[in-house]
C-alpha positions in Angstrom: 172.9 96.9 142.3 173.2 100.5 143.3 171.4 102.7 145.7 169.7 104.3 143.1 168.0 101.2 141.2 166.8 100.7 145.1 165.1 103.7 145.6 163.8 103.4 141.9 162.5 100.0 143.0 160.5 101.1 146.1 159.1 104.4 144.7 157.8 102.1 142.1 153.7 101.8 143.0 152.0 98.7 142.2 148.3 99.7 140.8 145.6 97.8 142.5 144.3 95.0 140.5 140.3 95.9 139.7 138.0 95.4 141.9 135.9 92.6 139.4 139.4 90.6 138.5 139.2 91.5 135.0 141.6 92.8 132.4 141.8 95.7 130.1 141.6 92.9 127.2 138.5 91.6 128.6 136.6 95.2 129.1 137.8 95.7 124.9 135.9 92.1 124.4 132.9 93.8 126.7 132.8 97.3 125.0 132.8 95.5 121.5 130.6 93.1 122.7 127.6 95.8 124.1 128.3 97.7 120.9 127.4 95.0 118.2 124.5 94.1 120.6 123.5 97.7 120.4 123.9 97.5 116.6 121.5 94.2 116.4 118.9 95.4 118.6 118.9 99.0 116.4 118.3 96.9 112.9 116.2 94.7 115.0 113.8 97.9 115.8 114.7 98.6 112.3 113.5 96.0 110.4 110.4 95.4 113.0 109.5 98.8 111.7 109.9 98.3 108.2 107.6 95.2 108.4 105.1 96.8 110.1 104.7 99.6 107.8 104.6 96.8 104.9 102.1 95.1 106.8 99.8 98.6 106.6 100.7 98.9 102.8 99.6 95.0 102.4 96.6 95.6 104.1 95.7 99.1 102.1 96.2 97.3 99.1 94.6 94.8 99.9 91.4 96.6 100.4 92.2 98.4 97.6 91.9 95.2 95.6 89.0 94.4 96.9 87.4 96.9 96.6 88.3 97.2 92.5 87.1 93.6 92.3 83.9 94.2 93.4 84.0 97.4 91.1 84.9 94.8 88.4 81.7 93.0 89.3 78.8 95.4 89.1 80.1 96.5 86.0 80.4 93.6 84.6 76.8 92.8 85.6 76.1 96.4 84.4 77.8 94.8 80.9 75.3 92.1 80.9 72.4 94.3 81.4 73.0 96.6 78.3 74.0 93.6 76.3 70.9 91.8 77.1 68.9 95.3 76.0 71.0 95.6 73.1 69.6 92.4 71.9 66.6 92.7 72.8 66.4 96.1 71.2 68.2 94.7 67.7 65.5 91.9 67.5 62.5 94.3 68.1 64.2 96.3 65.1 64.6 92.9 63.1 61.0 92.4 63.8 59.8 95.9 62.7 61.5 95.9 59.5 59.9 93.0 58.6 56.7 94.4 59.3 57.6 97.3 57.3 59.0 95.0 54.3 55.2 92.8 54.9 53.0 96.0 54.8 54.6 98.5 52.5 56.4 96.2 50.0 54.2 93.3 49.9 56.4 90.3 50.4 55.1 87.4 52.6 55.6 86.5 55.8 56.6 83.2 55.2 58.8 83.0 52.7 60.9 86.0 53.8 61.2 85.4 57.6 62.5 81.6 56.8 64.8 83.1 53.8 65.9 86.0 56.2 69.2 85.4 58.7 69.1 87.4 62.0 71.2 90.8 61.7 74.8 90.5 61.5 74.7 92.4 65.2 73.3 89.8 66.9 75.5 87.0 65.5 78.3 88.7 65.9 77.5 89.4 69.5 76.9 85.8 69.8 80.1 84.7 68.8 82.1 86.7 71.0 80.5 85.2 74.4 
């Protein structure tokens, strides 16, 4: 060997070795490592955040609901009410017609309330509950 290839040799610095014993290969594995960690805990936050905010629209609707139901309810008890008047009202008018029929036209009372049917309002009512 010449001269030269020595002089090359000792000018040649070793670098110190880290101070932790690790490699570049191993700080790659680290760095990825961190970053996909950094990526789970950000759809983590992510999808905690998204659940909570479906949790509020559950809960809205949910009142929502609720609160339609009982809606639903009163008027269907509201329903009831009218029908029952309805009736009510249509056999008063049944009633007063055969009055009328009784007093102005002379037919008996008898004889024409056991031949008469109810109004066709009321059985048809009927049949539809």
């Amino acid at each position: 060997m010449s001269n030269r290839g020595q002089v090359a040799a000792e000018t040649i610095v070793q670098f110190a070795p880290k101070p932790n014993g690790r490699s570049e290969a191993a700080d790659g594995i680290d760095q990825a490592a961190q970053a996909i960690l950094g990526l789970v805990h950000r759809t983590a936050a992510a999808a905690d955040a998204k659940n909570q905010q479906a949790l509020e629209m559950t809960h809205q609707l949910s009142a929502q609901l609720r609160s339609a139901e009982d809606r639903i309810r009163e008027l269907e008890g509201a329903v009831r009410y009218h029908q029952d008047r309805a009736d009510r009202a249509e056999k008063w008018l049944y009633r007063i017609s055969l009055e009328i029929e009784q007093q102005f036209f002379g037919r008996e009372e008898g004889r024409h309330a056991q031949q008469q049917p109810p109004p066709p309002q009321a059985l048809f009512r009927s049949q539809r509950q």
